[in-house]
Structures are given as structure tokens and as C-alpha cells.
C-alpha positions as CSV (number, residue, x, y, z in Angstrom):
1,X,-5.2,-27.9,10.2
2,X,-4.2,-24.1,9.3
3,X,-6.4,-23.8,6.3
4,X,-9.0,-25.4,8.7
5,X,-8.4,-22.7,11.8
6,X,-8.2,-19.9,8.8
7,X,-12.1,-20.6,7.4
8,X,-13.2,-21.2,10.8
9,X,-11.7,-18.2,12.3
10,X,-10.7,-15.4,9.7
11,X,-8.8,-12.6,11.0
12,X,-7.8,-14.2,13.9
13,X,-3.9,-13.2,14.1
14,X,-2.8,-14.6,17.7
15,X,-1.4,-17.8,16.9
16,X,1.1,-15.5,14.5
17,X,1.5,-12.6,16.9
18,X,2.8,-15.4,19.5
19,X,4.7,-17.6,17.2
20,X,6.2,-14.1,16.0
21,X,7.1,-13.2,20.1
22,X,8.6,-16.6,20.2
23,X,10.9,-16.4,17.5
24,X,12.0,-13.1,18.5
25,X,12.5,-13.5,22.4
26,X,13.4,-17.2,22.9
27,X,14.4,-18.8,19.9
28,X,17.8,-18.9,21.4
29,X,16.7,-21.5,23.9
30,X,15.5,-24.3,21.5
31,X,17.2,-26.5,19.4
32,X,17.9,-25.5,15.8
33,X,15.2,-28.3,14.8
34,X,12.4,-26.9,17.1
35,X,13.3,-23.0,15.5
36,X,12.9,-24.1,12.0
37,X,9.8,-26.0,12.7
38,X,8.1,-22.8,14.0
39,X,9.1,-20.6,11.6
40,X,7.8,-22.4,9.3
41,X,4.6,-22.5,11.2
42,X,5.0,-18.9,11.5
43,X,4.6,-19.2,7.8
44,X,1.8,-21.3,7.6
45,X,-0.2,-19.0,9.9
46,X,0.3,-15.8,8.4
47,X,-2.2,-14.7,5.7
48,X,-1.6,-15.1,2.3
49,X,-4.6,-12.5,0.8
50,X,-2.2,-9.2,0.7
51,X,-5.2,-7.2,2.4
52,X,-5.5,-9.8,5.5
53,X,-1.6,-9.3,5.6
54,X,-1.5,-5.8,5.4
55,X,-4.6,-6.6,8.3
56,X,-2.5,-8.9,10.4
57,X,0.8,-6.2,10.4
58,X,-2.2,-3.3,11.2
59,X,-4.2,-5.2,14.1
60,X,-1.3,-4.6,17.0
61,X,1.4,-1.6,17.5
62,X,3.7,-2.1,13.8
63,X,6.7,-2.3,16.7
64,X,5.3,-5.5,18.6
65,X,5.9,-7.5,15.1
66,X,9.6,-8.5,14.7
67,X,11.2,-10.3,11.8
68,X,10.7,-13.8,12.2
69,X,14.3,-14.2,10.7
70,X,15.9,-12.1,13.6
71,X,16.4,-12.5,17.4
72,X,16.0,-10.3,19.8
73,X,19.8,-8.5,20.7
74,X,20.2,-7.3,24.3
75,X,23.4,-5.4,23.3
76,X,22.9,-4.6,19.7
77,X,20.5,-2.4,17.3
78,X,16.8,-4.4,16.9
79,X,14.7,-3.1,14.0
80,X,11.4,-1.8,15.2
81,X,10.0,-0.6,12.1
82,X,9.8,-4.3,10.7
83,X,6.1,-3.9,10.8
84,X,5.5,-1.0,9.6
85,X,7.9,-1.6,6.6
86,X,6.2,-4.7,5.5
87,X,2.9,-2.7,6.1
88,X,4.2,-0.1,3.3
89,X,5.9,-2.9,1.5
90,X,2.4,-4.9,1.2
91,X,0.8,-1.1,0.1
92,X,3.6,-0.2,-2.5
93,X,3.5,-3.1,-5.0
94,X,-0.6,-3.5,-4.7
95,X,-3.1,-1.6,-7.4
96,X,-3.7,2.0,-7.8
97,X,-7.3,2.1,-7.4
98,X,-9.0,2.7,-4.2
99,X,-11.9,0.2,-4.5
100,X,-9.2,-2.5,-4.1
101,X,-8.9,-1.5,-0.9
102,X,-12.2,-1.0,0.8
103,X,-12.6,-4.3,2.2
104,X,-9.4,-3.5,4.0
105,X,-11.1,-0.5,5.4
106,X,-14.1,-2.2,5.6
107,X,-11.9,-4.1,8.4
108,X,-11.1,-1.2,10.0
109,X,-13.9,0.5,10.4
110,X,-15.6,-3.1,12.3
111,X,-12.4,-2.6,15.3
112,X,-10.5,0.0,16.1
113,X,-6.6,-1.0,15.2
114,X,-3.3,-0.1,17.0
115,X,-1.8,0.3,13.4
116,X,-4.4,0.8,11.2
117,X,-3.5,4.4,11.2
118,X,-0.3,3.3,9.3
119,X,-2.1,1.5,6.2
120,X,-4.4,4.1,5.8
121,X,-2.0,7.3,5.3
122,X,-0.2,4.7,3.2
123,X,-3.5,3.9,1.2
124,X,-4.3,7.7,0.8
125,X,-0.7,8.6,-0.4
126,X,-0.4,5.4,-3.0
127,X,-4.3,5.4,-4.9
128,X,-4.5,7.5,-7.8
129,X,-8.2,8.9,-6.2
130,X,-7.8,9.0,-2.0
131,X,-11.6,11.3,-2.5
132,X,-12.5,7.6,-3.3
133,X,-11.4,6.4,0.1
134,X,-13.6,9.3,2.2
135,X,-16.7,9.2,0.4
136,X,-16.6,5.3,0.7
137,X,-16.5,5.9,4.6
138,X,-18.8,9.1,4.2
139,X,-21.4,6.3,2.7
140,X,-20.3,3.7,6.0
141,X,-21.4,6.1,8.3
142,X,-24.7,4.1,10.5
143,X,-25.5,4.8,14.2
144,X,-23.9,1.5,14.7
145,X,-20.2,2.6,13.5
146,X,-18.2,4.3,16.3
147,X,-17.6,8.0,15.4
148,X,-14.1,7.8,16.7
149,X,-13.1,5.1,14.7
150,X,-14.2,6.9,11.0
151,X,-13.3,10.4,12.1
152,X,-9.4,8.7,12.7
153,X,-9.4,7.4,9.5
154,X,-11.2,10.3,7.5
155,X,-8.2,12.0,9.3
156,X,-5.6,9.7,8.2
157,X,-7.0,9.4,4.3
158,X,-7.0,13.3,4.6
159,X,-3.2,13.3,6.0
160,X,-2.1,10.8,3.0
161,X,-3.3,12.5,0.5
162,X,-2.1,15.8,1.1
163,X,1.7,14.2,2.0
164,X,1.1,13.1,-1.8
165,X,-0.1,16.8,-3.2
166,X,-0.9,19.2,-0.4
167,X,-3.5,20.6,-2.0
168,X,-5.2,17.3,-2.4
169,X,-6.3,17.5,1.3
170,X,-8.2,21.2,0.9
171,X,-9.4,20.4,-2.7
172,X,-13.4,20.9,-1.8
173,X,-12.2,23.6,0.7
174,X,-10.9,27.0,-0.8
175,X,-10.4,29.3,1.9
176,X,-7.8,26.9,3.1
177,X,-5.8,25.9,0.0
178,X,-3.2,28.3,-1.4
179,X,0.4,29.1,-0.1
180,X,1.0,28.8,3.6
């Protein structure tokens, strides 16, 4: 039935994102049968491409996805970077070379993401050519893209890559680069 909803509706991360609420807020009313049972649907529903998982953790604020493995503790410290750790996680251990992940980007440029913003910096600081990355959005650019959307990543490739090598991000720009 999964692989079924998956070809029939890629991209669509709500079943997860509720079945990863529900595991984090209520879990503690259900019987220890009924909690294994979804997180292993939990499982089932997630992605398994690295770049539709890296999609999924991007699509909603990195804080609204919890750790299926942990419930949420009134009294006690709750990890909010869960997200956004799997996010750099996902980015750390995948290849070096940009064109792996345009259709990632390809992704983001269709909807604006909550997240997005995360993976992209990430991107930018972990390929060995982030000029890669803005030239392929340079070539996306239609009257039918938003503006908004590629100017925030443009901005977030540009951010990434000069975390990595400040001078990266004013490269084609000399009157900027030098000591500051």
C-alpha cells in the first residue's frame, strides 16, 4: 500500500509529518503494541531516495520534526534540532559534486520550503564547486519561477560557500573580496 501511495503521490510528506506528531505528542496514551506498529509505519512512510529525505526534513520548519524514538517531555530538555541534524546528516555522507543535487533544488525551486534554506547553505558548504549550484539556478530562471524563491536560494548557495572559504562568495566580485 506505501509503495502504491509513494508512485501515486511523490513528495507528499503528510502521512509522515502526522505519524511523526503522533509519536512525539501522544505515544504515551497507546499501548506499547499500537507505538511499535506506527513507528514502524513511520518507517515505511518516510523516503528512502536520500534527496526526497533530505526533501521531506526541508518541506516544514526543521523544529516541527521530532525523533520518532523520543516523546515529547513537559519537564525535561526536548531536542529541537532533530531535523535539522538529520538534514546535515543526509548532506554530510552524500557526493561531492553539485550535479547530484540539482534535482533536490530542482524541488525547491517548484515550492517555496520552510527549511529548504537549511539544505541549501549545507549543499553550498559540502560540494567541491557551490558556482555549480548558482549558475544551475541562473539557467532555471523563466517568467514562471517566483523571483523570491531563486533570489533566497542564490542567497543561501552564496552564504554556504563563503562559510566554507570566504572568498568563495566574492570570487567574480573584486572590489568586495580582500580583508575586512
Amino acid at each position: 500500500m506505501i509503495a502504491r501511495l509513494r508512485e501515486a503521490y511523490p513528495g507528499w510528506h503528510k502521512a509522515a509529518l502526522g505519524v511523526n506528531d503522533w509519536l512525539y505528542f501522544d505515544r504515551n496514551d497507546a499501548d506499547e503494541d499500537y507505538q511499535q506498529r506506527l513507528r514502524a509505519y513511520y518507517d515505511e512512510l518516510l523516503p528512502t531516495d536520500p534527496l526526497e529525505l533530505i526533501h521531506y526534513y526541508s518541506s516544514v520548519w526543521a523544529t516541527d520534526i521530532h525523533d520518532p524514538d523520543v516523546c515529547y517531555d513537559r519537564e525535561g530538555e526536548n531536542d529541537h534540532h532533530y531535523g535539522e541534524n538529520k538534514i546535515y546528516k543526509l548532506i554530510d555522507t552524500a557526493p561531492k559534486e553539485a550535479a547530484y543535487f540539482l534535482p533536490l533544488l530542482e524541488k525547491f525551486l517548484e515550492r517555496s520550503t520552510n527549511s529548504g534554506w537549511i539544505a541549501v547553505v549545507r549543499i553550498a558548504k559540502h560540494v567541491d564547486d557551490p558556482e555549480h549550484l548558482l549558475r544551475f539556478f541562473l539557467e532555471c530562471l523563466t517568467t514562471d519561477i517566483e523571483i523570491a524563491i531563486v533570489s533566497n536560494l542564490v542567497r543561501n548557495v552564496i552564504s554556504g560557500a563563503a562559510q566554507t572559504n570566504r572568498n568563495n562568495g566574492f570570487r567574480d566580485q573584486p572590489h568586495l573580496s580582500g580583508p575586512f
